[in-house]
N, C-alpha and C positions, 0 to 999 in steps of 0.2 A: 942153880936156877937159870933154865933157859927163857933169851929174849923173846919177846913177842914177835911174830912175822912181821916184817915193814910188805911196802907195797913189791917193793921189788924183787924180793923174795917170797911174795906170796901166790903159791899153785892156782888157786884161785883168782884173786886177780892180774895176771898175767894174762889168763885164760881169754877174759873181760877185756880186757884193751887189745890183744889180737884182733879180738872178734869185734870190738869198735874200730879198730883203722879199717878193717876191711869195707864199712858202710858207711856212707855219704851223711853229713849232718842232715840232709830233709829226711832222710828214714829215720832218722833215729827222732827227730823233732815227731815225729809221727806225723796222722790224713791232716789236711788240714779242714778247720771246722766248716760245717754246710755253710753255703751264703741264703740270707732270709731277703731273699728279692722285693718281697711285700714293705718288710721294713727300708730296703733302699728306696723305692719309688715312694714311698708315704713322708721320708725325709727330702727328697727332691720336689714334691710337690708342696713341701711348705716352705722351701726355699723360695721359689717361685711366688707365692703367696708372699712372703715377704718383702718382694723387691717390687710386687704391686704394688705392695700395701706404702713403702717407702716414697715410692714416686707420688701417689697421691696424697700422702698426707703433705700438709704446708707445719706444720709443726707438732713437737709431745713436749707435752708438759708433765715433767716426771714429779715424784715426790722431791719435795723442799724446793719445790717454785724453782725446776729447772727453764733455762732462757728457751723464750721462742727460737726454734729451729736448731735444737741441741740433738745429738742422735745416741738416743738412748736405748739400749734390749727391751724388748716388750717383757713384759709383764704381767700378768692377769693381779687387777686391782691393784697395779700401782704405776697406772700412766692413764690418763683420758687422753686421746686422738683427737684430732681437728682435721676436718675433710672439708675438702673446697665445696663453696655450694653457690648455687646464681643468686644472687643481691640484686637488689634497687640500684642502680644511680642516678643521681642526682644531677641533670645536664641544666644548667643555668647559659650556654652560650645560645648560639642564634637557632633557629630549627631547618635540620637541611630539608632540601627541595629535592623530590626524584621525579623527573618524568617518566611516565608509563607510557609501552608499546600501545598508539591505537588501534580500537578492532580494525579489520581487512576491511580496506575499498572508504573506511569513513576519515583516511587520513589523504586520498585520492582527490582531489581539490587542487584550485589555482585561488582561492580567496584570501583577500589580504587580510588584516585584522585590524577591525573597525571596535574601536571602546565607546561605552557612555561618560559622562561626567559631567563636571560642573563649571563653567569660568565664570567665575568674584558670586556664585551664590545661584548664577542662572544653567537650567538644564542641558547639555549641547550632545547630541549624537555624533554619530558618525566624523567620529575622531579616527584619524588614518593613524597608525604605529607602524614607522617606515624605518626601517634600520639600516636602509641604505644612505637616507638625510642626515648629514651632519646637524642639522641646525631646527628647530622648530618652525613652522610657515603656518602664517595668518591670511587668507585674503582679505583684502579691503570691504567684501560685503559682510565676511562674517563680521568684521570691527564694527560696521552700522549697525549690524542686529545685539552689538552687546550694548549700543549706547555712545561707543565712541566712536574722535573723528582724530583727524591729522594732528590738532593742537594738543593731541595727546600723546602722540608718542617722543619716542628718544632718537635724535635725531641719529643717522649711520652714514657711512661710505660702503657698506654692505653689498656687491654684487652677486646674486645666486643662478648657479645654472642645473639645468633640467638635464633631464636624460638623454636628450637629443644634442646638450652642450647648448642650448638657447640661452644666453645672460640676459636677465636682469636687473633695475637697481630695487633693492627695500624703499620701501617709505618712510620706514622709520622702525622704532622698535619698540613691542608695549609687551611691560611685566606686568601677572596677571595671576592670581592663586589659582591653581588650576587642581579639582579634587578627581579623582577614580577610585572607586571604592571607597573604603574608608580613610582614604589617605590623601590629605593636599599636600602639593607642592608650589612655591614659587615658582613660575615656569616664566620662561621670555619666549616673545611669539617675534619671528621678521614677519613686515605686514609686505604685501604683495600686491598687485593690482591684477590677478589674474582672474578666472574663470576656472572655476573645480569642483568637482563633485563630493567633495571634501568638505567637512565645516572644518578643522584645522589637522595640517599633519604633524605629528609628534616624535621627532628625531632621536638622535644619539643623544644630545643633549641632553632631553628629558629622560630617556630610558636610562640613562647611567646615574640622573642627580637622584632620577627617583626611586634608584639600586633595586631594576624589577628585570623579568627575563620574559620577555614575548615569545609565544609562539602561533607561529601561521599556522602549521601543522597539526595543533590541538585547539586553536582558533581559542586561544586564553590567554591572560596575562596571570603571570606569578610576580608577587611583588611582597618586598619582606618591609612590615609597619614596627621599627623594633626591633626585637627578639621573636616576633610573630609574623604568618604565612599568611597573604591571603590569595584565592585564588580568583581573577577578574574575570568572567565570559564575553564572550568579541559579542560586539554589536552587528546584524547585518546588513552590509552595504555590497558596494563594488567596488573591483580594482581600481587602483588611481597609481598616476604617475610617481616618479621620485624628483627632490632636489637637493641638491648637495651643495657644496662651497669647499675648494680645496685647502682654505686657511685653516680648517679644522680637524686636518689632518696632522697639524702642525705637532710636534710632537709637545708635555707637556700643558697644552691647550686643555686649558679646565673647564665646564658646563658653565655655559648663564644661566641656567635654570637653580633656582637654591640659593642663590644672591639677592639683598636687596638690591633694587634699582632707583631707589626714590630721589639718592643723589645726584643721581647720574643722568650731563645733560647730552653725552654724543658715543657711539660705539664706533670704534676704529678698527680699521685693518691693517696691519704693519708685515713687515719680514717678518718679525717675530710672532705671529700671531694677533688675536684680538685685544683689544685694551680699552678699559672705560675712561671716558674723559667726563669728571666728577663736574660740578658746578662751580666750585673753590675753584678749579683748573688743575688739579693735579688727576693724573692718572695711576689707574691700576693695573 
């Protein structure tokens, strides 16, 4: 009984492996299969879609109450999407202020800005807002038309110079509720013996106690009552001088305006700035 042919002595396969060493494994792997271009580009353009869809969402929520911002494979019917969208909110702090470009030629002007208002109840025009004045200036004739005289004020060592560097002394000094718009303020007036065409001018002092923002330019006062804007319209008048006082450059120098004064029998000037000398005799 003869064996069965192994490979190595098989006619046939012998034949078969000549003929494979002589060709390259890619022949014998055979063509390789078409490429379906439609299906590459339809799988790249949901990649794409994907990594929108990624960046936009803020969180999924998969099955079994997966955590917000968990990154989980989409799934049809088993994840709802959360997409950002504009909301309400809720602004509880102050309301900003923007000033607007004026039209052409109506911001063209040299007038100052004249307010209306009120001191202790009576009507007063022609209120100067001078932002050059450190200090608030009363003359002595508006003080007659309110009712008062000399034995009313708080006494000072107060001298004020003008524009020209001309000094002055104050008379004295009278706090006084002073309203514009809907808003009063304590305001302190230095009383003056001059001549102006002024009923009184309203400084640094006032403009900062009464935390408002003047403008010449729009011939308005903005002024925040609270957490609310209101807008003043100027009154009109004519230019007027400035006065100032270098004490109140002083640095740390706080507004008399916004202070009672009803203690208070004498205003001082020191190095240090201004300082109230009370009735008791102690100062502040």
């Amino acid at each position: 009984m003869s064996r069965l042919p192994t490979i190595g002595n098989c006619p046939e396969c012998k034949q078969k492996k000549k003929d494979a060493a002589n060709v390259s494994v890619f022949k014998r792997l055979g063509p390789l299969p078409p490429r379906n271009k439609h299906a590459e580009s339809s799988r790249v353009e949901d990649l794409e879609e994907l990594e929108d869809d990624d960046e936009e969402e803020d969180s999924i929520i998969g099955q079994g109450g997966a955590p917000m911002g968990s990154a989980f494979p989409k799934a049809k019917g088993s994840a709802t999407t959360i997409r950002r969208s504009t909301v309400a909110q809720l602004d509880c702090g102050p309301r900003p202020v923007i000033f607007e470009k004026p039209r052409e030629r109506s911001y063209r002007h040299l007038k100052a800005l004249y307010l209306r208002g009120y001191i202790n109840g009576q009507p007063v025009n022609k209120m100067l807002v001078d932002t050059g004045a450190a200090v608030n200036i009363m003359p002595y004739s508006m003080l007659r038309r309110l009712g008062r005289s000399s034995s009313d004020l708080i006494k000072t060592n107060v001298t004020l110079s003008d524009f020209n560097g001309q000094v002055s002394d104050a008379q004295g000094v009278l706090n006084v509720d002073l309203t514009v718009g809907r808003k009063a303020v304590p305001t302190t007036f230095f009383i003056v013996d001059s001549k102006s065409s002024y009923a009184v001018l309203l400084g640094r002092d006032w403009i900062h106690a009464n935390c408002c923002i003047p403008s010449t330019m729009h011939q308005c006062l903005i002024q925040w009552d609270g957490d609310e804007v209101e807008v003043v319209h100027a009154d009109d008048s004519a230019e007027i001088s400035t006065a100032g006082m270098n004490v109140w450059e002083t640095s740390g120098q706080e507004p008399l305006s916004g202070i009672n004064l009803d203690d208070c029998e004498r205003i001082d000037v020191t190095k240090d700035g201004v300082r109230l000398v009370l009735s008791t005799g102690l100062t502040v």
